[in-house]
Residue, then its C-alpha position, 0 to 999 in steps of 0.5 A: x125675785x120677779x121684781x129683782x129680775x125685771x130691775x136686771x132685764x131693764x139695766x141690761x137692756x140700757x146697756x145694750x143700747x148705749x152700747x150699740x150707739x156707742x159702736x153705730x156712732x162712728x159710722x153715722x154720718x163719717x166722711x170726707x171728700x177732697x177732688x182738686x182739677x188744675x188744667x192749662x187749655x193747651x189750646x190757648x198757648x200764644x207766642x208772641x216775637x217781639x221782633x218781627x223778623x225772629x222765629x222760635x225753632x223747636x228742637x226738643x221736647x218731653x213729657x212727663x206723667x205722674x199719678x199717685x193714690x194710696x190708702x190705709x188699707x195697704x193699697x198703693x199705686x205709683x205711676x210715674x212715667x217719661x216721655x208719656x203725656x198720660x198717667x193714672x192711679x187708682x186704689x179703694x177711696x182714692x185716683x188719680x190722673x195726669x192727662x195731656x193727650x187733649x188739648x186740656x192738659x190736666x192734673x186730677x186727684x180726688x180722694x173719697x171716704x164714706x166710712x169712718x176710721x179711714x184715710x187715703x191720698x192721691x196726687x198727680x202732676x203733668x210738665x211739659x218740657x221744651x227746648x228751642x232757639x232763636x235765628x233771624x235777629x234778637x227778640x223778647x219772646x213771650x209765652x201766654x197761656x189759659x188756666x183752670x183750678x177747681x177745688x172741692x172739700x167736705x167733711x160729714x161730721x166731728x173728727x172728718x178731716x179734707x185737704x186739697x191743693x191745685x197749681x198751673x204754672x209756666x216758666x222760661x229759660x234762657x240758656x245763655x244769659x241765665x235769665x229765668x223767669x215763671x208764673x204760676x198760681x195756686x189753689x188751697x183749702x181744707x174743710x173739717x167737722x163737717x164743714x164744706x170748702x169749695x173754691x175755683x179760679x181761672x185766669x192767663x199765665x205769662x212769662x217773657x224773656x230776651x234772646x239774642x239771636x242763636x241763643x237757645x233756651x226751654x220753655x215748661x208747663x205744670x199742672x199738679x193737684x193733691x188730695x188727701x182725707x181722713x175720717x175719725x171715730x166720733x169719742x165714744x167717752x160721751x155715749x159711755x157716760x150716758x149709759x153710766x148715768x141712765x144705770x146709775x138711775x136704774x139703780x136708785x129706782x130699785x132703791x127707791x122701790x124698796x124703801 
């Protein structure tokens, strides 16, 4: 009987740890980070009139803030607002952020998740929209600006999942002849089961356009990042079976001993 009941103490004993590792498994290591920052140094914007006689009047101009962050937990903000420069979000795991009021105009979004079994997104975008014309003769008009992208994913282990997307970009506009013209650049990436994915960029933007004299047009800037992220359960299928064969052997050492 004191045999019988040691063989059931050991078998029980086993059990409970593949049980617990079955449970602590997923909490061991589960995570995921994504943070993307787009920028336009406001402070670099040059204009360049190909006629020397021609001047740009500004007659109108917007701007545009939006920010969003949620999660699965149910938290979610969304803050989008006209004729702002600034925007932010914010909610567990999750920001963002849509800042012009320096001369870094920028668009921010990360999303953090140290635990498993989660997932949250954040996003945001900054524009700027102006309106001008033209007097003192026909001109090329030329708008050249700086830019930044940053993008940083990483995944702590099996099932960890990070995916973020930057993007600077200016256009021009004219009214009369229909003539568009833009340019942007992107940055992309994810990482997954436990890999890292890091990248960066910078660089000037361009966009030039004809006027003739009195024509109006518009001239824009965006910057937008995404982020998103989610952390999984490690399948505890393997940690299951390890405990059925660690039993299983329990029970043919019992066998053994009485034969």
């Amino acid at each position: 009987m004191k045999r019988l009941m040691k063989g059931g103490t050991w078998i029980f004993s086993v059990f409970l740890f593949c049980l617990a590792m079955v449970f602590s498994a997923g909490s061991a290591g589960a995570s995921a980070l994504s943070g993307v920052t787009a920028y336009i140094d406001w402070d670099t914007l040059g204009i360049d009139m190909g006629n020397p006689s021609a001047t740009l009047n500004w007659d109108y101009e917007e701007w545009t803030a939006w920010a969003y962050a949620s999660n699965d937990r149910g938290e979610e903000v969304d803050n989008k607002l006209i004729d702002y420069d600034y925007a932010d979000a914010s909610v567990t795991d999750a920001e963002a952020e849509a800042d012009g009021t320096s001369d870094r105009k920028k668009s921010y979004s990360q999303v953090d998740i140290p635990g498993y079994d989660n997932e949250a997104l954040a996003h945001s975008t900054l524009w700027y929209y102006a309106e001008f014309w033209i007097s003192g003769g026909d001109s090329l008009v030329t708008f050249e600006v700086d830019y930044y992208l940053e993008m940083d994913t990483t995944t702590g282990g099996v099932g960890d999942w990070a995916y973020g997307k930057g993007n600077a970009g200016i256009e021009i506009d004219n009214f009369v002849t229909y003539e568009y013209l833009g340019d942007s650049d992107d940055i992309l990436g994810e990482a997954q089961n436990g890999s890292i994915f890091l990248d960066d960029r910078e660089g000037r933007l361009e966009v030039s356009a004809f006027f003739y004299e009195d024509d109006w047009g518009a001239f824009g800037m965006e910057v937008r990042s995404w982020a998103e992220a989610e952390t999984a359960i490690p399948e505890p299928s393997t940690m299951l079976l390890l405990g059925s064969g660690l039993i299983g052997l329990a029970g043919l050492r019992r066998k053994f001993r009485k034969v």
